[in-house]
C-alpha positions, -999 to +999 in steps of 0.1 A: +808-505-540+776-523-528+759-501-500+730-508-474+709-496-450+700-504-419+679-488-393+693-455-406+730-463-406+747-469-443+778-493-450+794-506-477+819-532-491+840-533-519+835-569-535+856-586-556+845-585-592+843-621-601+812-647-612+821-672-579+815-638-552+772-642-545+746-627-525+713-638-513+683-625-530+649-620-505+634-653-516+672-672-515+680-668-550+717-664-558+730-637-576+762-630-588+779-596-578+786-596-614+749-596-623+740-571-598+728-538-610+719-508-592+690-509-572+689-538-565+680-557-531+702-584-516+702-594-480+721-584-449+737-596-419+742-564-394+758-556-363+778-533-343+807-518-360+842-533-353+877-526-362+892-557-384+921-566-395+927-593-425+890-594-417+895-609-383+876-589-361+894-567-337+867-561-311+884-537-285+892-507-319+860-491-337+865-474-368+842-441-382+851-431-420+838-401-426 
């Protein structure tokens, strides 16, 4: 699971272990999510939670896993 923070509120995804799924380094260096170890720092895109389904967003459900 790959977890961040932002302005105090934590989420996560579950990414597919496989060389071809990337993130963006702070700089924009590619990095594998194979290569990542913990600790370290990838960047995010954050906004307010939504419900999804087969990652479509739903925008009129909100979901809070506790």
């Amino acid at each position: 699971m790959i977890k961040a923070t932002v302005d105090g509120e934590v989420g996560g995804i579950i990414a597919q272990d496989a060389e071809t799924i990337r993130f963006v380094k702070p700089g924009g260096k590619l990095v594998s999510v194979t290569h990542l170890k913990k600790g370290d720092t990838v960047m995010v895109y954050s906004k307010a939670a939504t419900g999804r389904h087969f990652g479509m967003e739903v925008s009129d459900e909100y979901i809070l896993e506790k």
